[in-house]
C-alpha positions in Angstrom: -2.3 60.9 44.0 -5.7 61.3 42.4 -4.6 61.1 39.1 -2.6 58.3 39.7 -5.4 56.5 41.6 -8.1 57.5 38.0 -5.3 55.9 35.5 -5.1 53.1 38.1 -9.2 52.6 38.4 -9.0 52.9 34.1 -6.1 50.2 33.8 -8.2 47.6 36.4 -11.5 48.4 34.0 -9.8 47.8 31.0 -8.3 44.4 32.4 -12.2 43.5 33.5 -13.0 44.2 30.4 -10.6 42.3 28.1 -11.4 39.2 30.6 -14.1 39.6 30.4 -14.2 39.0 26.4 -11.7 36.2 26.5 -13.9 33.9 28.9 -16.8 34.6 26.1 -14.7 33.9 23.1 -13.3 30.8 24.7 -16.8 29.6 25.8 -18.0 30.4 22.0 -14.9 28.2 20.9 -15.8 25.2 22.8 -19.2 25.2 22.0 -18.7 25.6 18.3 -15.4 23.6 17.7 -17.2 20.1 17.6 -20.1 21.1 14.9 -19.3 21.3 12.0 -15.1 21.8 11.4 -14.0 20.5 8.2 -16.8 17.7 8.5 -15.3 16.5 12.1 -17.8 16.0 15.0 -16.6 15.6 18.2 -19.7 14.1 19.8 -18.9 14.3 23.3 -17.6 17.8 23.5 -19.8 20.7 25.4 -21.4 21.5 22.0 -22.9 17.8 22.0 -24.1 17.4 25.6 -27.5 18.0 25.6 -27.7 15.1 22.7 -26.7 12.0 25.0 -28.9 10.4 27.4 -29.2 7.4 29.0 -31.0 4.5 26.7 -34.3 2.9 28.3 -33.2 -0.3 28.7 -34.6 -2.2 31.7 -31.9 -2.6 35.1 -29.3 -1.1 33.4 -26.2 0.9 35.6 -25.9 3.9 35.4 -24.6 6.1 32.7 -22.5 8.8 33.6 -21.6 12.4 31.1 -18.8 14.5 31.5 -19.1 17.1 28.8 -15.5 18.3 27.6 -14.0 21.3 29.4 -11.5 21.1 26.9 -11.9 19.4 23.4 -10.2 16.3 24.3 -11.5 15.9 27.6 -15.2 14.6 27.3 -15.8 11.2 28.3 -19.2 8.3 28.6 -19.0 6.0 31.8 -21.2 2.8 31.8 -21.7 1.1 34.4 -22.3 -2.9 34.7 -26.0 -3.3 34.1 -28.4 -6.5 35.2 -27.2 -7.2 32.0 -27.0 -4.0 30.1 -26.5 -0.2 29.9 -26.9 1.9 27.1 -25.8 5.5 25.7 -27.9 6.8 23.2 -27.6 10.4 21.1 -29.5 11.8 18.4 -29.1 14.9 16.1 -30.7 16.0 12.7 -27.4 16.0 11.0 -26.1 12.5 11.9 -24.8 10.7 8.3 -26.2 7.3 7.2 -23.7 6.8 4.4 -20.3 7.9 3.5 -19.1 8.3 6.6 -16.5 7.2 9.6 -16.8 6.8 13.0 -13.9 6.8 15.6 -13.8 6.5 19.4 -11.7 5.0 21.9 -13.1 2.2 24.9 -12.2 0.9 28.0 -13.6 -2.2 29.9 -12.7 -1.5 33.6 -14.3 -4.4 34.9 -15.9 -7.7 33.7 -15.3 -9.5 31.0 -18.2 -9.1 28.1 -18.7 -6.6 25.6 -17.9 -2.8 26.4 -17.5 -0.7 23.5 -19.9 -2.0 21.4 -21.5 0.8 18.9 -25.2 1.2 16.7 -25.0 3.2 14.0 -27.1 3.9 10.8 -26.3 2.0 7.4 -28.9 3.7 4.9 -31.7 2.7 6.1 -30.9 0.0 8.6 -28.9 0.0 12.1 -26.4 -2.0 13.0 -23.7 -2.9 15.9 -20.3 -3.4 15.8 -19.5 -5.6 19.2 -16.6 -5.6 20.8 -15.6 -8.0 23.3 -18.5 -10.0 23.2 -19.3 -13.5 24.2 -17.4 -13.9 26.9 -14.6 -11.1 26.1 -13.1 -11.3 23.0 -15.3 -11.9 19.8 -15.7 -8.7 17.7 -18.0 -8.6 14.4 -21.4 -6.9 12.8 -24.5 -7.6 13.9 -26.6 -8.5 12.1 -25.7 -9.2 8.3 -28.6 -11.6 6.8 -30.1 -12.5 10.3 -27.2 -13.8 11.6 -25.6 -12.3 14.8 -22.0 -11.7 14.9 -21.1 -14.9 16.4 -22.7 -16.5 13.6 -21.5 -14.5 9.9 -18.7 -13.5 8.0 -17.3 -10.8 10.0 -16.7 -13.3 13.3 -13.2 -12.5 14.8 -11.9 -12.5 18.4 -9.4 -10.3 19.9 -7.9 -10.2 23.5 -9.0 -6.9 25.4 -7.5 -6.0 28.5 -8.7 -4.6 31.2 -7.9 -0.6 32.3 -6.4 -0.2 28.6 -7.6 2.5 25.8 -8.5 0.7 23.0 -9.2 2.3 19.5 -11.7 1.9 17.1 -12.5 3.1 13.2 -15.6 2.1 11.3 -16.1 2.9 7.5 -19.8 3.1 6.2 -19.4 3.4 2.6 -22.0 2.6 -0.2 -21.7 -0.8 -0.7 -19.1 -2.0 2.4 -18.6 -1.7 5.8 -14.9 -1.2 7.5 -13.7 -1.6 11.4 -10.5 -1.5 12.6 -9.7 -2.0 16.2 -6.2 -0.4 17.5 -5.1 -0.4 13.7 -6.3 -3.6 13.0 -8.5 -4.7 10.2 -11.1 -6.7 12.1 -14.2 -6.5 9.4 -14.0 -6.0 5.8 -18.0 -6.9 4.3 -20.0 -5.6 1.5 -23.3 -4.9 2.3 -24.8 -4.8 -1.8 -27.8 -7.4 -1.6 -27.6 -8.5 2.3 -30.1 -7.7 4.7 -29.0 -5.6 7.9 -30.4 -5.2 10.9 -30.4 -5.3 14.6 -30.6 -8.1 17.1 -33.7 -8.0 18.9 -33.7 -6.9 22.5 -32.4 -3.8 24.8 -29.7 -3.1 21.9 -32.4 -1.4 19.6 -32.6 1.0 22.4 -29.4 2.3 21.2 -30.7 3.5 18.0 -29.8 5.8 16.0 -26.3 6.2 17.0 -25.0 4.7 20.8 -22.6 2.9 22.8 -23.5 -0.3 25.3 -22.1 -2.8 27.8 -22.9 -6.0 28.9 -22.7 -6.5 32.8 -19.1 -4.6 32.3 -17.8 -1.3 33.7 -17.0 0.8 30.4 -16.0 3.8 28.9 -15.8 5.8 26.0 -14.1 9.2 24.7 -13.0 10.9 22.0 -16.1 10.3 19.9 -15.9 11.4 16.0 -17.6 11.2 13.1 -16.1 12.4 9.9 -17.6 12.7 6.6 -15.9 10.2 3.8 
Protein backbone atom coordinates (compact mmCIF):
# COMPACT_ATOMS: atom_id res chain seq x y z
CA UNK A 1 0.00 0.00 0.00
CA UNK A 2 2.93 2.29 0.41
CA UNK A 3 4.23 1.81 -2.76
CA UNK A 4 1.17 2.23 -4.35
CA UNK A 5 0.36 5.36 -2.38
CA UNK A 6 4.58 6.83 -3.61
CA UNK A 7 3.65 6.02 -7.52
CA UNK A 8 0.26 7.67 -6.67
CA UNK A 9 1.93 10.99 -4.80
CA UNK A 10 4.53 10.89 -8.16
CA UNK A 11 1.62 10.60 -10.85
CA UNK A 12 -0.43 13.75 -8.90
CA UNK A 13 3.15 15.80 -8.96
CA UNK A 14 3.77 15.15 -12.36
CA UNK A 15 0.10 16.27 -13.29
CA UNK A 16 0.83 19.66 -11.09
CA UNK A 17 3.63 19.94 -12.90
CA UNK A 18 2.64 19.64 -16.58
CA UNK A 19 -0.46 22.14 -15.49
CA UNK A 20 1.34 23.91 -14.26
CA UNK A 21 3.49 24.63 -17.65
CA UNK A 22 0.46 24.66 -19.81
CA UNK A 23 -1.25 27.73 -17.91
CA UNK A 24 2.33 29.53 -18.53
CA UNK A 25 2.56 28.62 -22.17
CA UNK A 26 -0.96 29.60 -22.82
CA UNK A 27 -0.57 32.87 -20.82
CA UNK A 28 2.87 33.49 -23.04
CA UNK A 29 0.61 32.77 -26.11
CA UNK A 30 -1.93 35.40 -25.48
CA UNK A 31 0.33 37.93 -24.59
CA UNK A 32 2.54 37.51 -27.57
CA UNK A 33 -0.01 36.47 -30.34
CA UNK A 34 -1.13 40.17 -31.06
CA UNK A 35 2.54 41.75 -31.50
CA UNK A 36 4.05 41.16 -34.09
CA UNK A 37 2.56 37.87 -36.25
CA UNK A 38 3.12 38.10 -39.83
CA UNK A 39 2.68 41.99 -39.46
CA UNK A 40 -0.98 41.55 -37.81
CA UNK A 41 -1.74 43.56 -34.59
CA UNK A 42 -4.61 42.76 -32.73
CA UNK A 43 -4.80 45.94 -30.63
CA UNK A 44 -7.22 45.05 -28.20
CA UNK A 45 -5.86 41.68 -27.12
CA UNK A 46 -4.12 41.17 -23.46
CA UNK A 47 -0.77 42.07 -25.11
CA UNK A 48 -2.22 45.64 -25.94
CA UNK A 49 -4.03 46.53 -22.75
CA UNK A 50 -2.00 48.65 -20.98
CA UNK A 51 -1.79 50.93 -24.39
CA UNK A 52 -5.60 52.23 -24.30
CA UNK A 53 -6.90 54.70 -22.06
CA UNK A 54 -9.56 56.87 -21.87
CA UNK A 55 -9.02 60.29 -24.06
CA UNK A 56 -9.25 63.76 -21.96
CA UNK A 57 -11.98 65.03 -23.43
CA UNK A 58 -14.24 67.26 -21.21
CA UNK A 59 -17.95 65.30 -19.91
CA UNK A 60 -17.30 62.47 -21.81
CA UNK A 61 -19.00 58.71 -20.61
CA UNK A 62 -17.23 56.52 -19.67
CA UNK A 63 -14.98 54.20 -21.52
CA UNK A 64 -14.90 50.74 -20.63
CA UNK A 65 -11.71 47.81 -21.60
CA UNK A 66 -12.09 44.33 -21.60
CA UNK A 67 -8.70 42.90 -22.56
CA UNK A 68 -9.14 39.62 -24.64
CA UNK A 69 -9.20 36.34 -22.58
CA UNK A 70 -9.07 34.81 -25.85
CA UNK A 71 -7.84 36.47 -29.12
CA UNK A 72 -11.10 37.29 -30.46
CA UNK A 73 -12.67 38.27 -27.33
CA UNK A 74 -11.32 41.85 -26.52
CA UNK A 75 -13.71 44.60 -26.82
CA UNK A 76 -13.88 48.99 -26.26
CA UNK A 77 -17.34 50.17 -24.76
CA UNK A 78 -18.12 54.03 -25.13
CA UNK A 79 -20.49 55.38 -23.44
CA UNK A 80 -22.80 58.53 -24.60
CA UNK A 81 -20.84 61.54 -23.62
CA UNK A 82 -22.14 65.35 -22.98
CA UNK A 83 -21.24 65.17 -26.38
CA UNK A 84 -18.25 63.01 -26.60
CA UNK A 85 -16.10 60.09 -25.47
CA UNK A 86 -12.90 59.08 -26.65
CA UNK A 87 -10.45 55.90 -26.76
CA UNK A 88 -7.06 56.74 -27.33
CA UNK A 89 -3.77 54.11 -27.62
CA UNK A 90 -0.31 54.82 -28.37
CA UNK A 91 2.77 52.50 -29.04
CA UNK A 92 6.28 53.15 -30.62
CA UNK A 93 5.61 50.78 -33.45
CA UNK A 94 2.24 52.22 -34.71
CA UNK A 95 2.67 52.69 -38.88
CA UNK A 96 2.01 56.02 -40.54
CA UNK A 97 2.05 54.75 -44.12
CA UNK A 98 1.57 51.54 -45.90
CA UNK A 99 -0.74 50.25 -43.82
CA UNK A 100 -4.49 48.88 -43.04
CA UNK A 101 -6.63 49.22 -40.36
CA UNK A 102 -9.69 46.92 -39.60
CA UNK A 103 -12.17 46.83 -36.74
CA UNK A 104 -15.81 46.17 -36.31
CA UNK A 105 -18.50 48.91 -34.44
CA UNK A 106 -21.63 48.96 -32.90
CA UNK A 107 -23.98 51.99 -32.04
CA UNK A 108 -26.23 50.62 -29.22
CA UNK A 109 -28.00 53.74 -28.63
CA UNK A 110 -28.35 57.17 -30.24
CA UNK A 111 -28.17 58.07 -33.42
CA UNK A 112 -24.72 60.11 -34.25
CA UNK A 113 -21.44 58.97 -35.02
CA UNK A 114 -20.00 55.74 -33.19
CA UNK A 115 -17.16 54.17 -34.80
CA UNK A 116 -15.43 56.97 -35.90
CA UNK A 117 -11.42 56.41 -36.05
CA UNK A 118 -7.99 58.92 -35.98
CA UNK A 119 -5.24 57.58 -37.41
CA UNK A 120 -1.81 58.80 -38.70
CA UNK A 121 -1.32 59.75 -42.56
CA UNK A 122 2.66 60.62 -42.65
CA UNK A 123 2.69 63.32 -40.86
CA UNK A 124 -0.85 64.44 -40.35
CA UNK A 125 -3.94 62.69 -38.47
CA UNK A 126 -6.99 62.24 -39.69
CA UNK A 127 -10.76 60.65 -38.96
CA UNK A 128 -12.77 58.51 -40.73
CA UNK A 129 -16.54 59.23 -39.30
CA UNK A 130 -19.01 56.99 -39.29
CA UNK A 131 -22.48 57.77 -38.78
CA UNK A 132 -22.08 61.27 -38.35
CA UNK A 133 -24.40 64.18 -38.64
CA UNK A 134 -27.32 62.88 -37.56
CA UNK A 135 -26.58 58.98 -38.28
CA UNK A 136 -25.61 58.23 -41.51
CA UNK A 137 -22.87 60.39 -43.28
CA UNK A 138 -19.50 58.71 -43.43
CA UNK A 139 -16.27 60.51 -45.00
CA UNK A 140 -12.53 61.89 -44.13
CA UNK A 141 -12.00 64.60 -42.09
CA UNK A 142 -10.40 66.82 -42.99
CA UNK A 143 -8.92 66.92 -46.73
CA UNK A 144 -7.93 70.72 -47.58
CA UNK A 145 -9.86 72.19 -44.50
CA UNK A 146 -12.98 70.88 -45.25
CA UNK A 147 -14.75 68.53 -42.84
CA UNK A 148 -16.37 65.51 -44.15
CA UNK A 149 -19.69 66.97 -44.60
CA UNK A 150 -18.11 69.29 -46.82
CA UNK A 151 -15.30 67.30 -49.41
CA UNK A 152 -14.92 64.73 -51.82
CA UNK A 153 -15.27 61.75 -49.69
CA UNK A 154 -19.08 62.76 -48.47
CA UNK A 155 -21.37 59.58 -48.45
CA UNK A 156 -24.14 58.42 -46.15
CA UNK A 157 -25.06 54.99 -45.17
CA UNK A 158 -27.90 53.66 -42.92
CA UNK A 159 -26.46 52.11 -39.59
CA UNK A 160 -28.62 50.23 -37.45
CA UNK A 161 -28.75 49.92 -34.15
CA UNK A 162 -27.40 46.58 -32.04
CA UNK A 163 -25.70 45.49 -35.44
CA UNK A 164 -21.74 44.60 -36.10
CA UNK A 165 -20.65 46.67 -38.64
CA UNK A 166 -17.21 46.33 -40.41
CA UNK A 167 -14.75 48.59 -41.44
CA UNK A 168 -11.26 48.63 -43.61
CA UNK A 169 -9.11 51.62 -44.23
CA UNK A 170 -6.07 51.67 -46.69
CA UNK A 171 -3.25 54.31 -45.95
CA UNK A 172 -1.11 54.08 -48.88
CA UNK A 173 1.44 56.63 -50.28
CA UNK A 174 -0.49 58.77 -52.22
CA UNK A 175 -4.40 57.49 -51.35
CA UNK A 176 -6.49 56.68 -48.79
CA UNK A 177 -9.20 53.58 -48.90
CA UNK A 178 -12.39 52.72 -46.50
CA UNK A 179 -14.76 50.27 -46.93
CA UNK A 180 -17.61 49.88 -44.59
CA UNK A 181 -19.22 46.10 -44.46
CA UNK A 182 -17.49 45.56 -47.97
CA UNK A 183 -18.42 48.62 -49.32
CA UNK A 184 -16.26 51.10 -51.03
CA UNK A 185 -17.20 54.28 -49.14
CA UNK A 186 -13.87 56.57 -49.80
CA UNK A 187 -11.54 56.24 -52.58
CA UNK A 188 -9.08 59.91 -52.37
CA UNK A 189 -5.55 60.67 -53.13
CA UNK A 190 -3.93 62.54 -50.70
CA UNK A 191 -0.64 63.82 -53.36
CA UNK A 192 -0.79 67.72 -52.85
CA UNK A 193 -3.87 68.10 -50.35
CA UNK A 194 -3.50 69.26 -46.97
CA UNK A 195 -4.84 66.85 -44.02
CA UNK A 196 -5.64 67.46 -40.82
CA UNK A 197 -7.94 67.29 -37.93
CA UNK A 198 -11.05 69.21 -37.07
CA UNK A 199 -10.42 71.27 -34.17
CA UNK A 200 -11.96 70.27 -30.89
CA UNK A 201 -12.17 67.15 -28.34
CA UNK A 202 -11.39 64.89 -31.55
CA UNK A 203 -7.52 65.80 -31.47
CA UNK A 204 -7.68 64.15 -28.23
CA UNK A 205 -7.81 60.92 -30.09
CA UNK A 206 -4.44 61.33 -31.54
CA UNK A 207 -2.33 59.23 -32.61
CA UNK A 208 -4.49 56.32 -33.19
CA UNK A 209 -8.38 56.14 -31.30
CA UNK A 210 -11.95 55.49 -31.61
CA UNK A 211 -14.91 58.15 -30.54
CA UNK A 212 -18.65 58.68 -30.16
CA UNK A 213 -20.90 61.43 -30.21
CA UNK A 214 -23.60 61.36 -27.43
CA UNK A 215 -24.06 57.44 -28.65
CA UNK A 216 -23.55 54.18 -26.82
CA UNK A 217 -20.65 52.42 -28.91
CA UNK A 218 -18.48 49.70 -29.32
CA UNK A 219 -15.65 48.40 -30.92
CA UNK A 220 -13.65 44.91 -31.30
CA UNK A 221 -11.54 43.08 -33.24
CA UNK A 222 -9.09 45.94 -33.74
CA UNK A 223 -6.14 45.24 -36.46
CA UNK A 224 -3.68 46.77 -38.14
CA UNK A 225 -1.73 45.06 -40.80
CA UNK A 226 1.23 46.13 -42.69
CA UNK A 227 0.48 46.81 -46.64
Amino acid sequence: MKQRGKRFGRRAAWLCVFLLVAFIAHIFYLALYGVAKKNIFLLNSLAYAKNWKQADIPESGKVVFTPAQHIDQGEIELFPGEPMTGAVFSAAFMPVMRYAIEFEAMRVEGNDFFGTVTFPVNDAHVSLVIGGWGGTLVGISCIDDMDASENTTTGNAFFKNNEWHKVRIEVRDEDLRAWINGKLFVNVSTKGHKLGLRPGDIEKCEPFGFASYATHARIRDVIIRKL
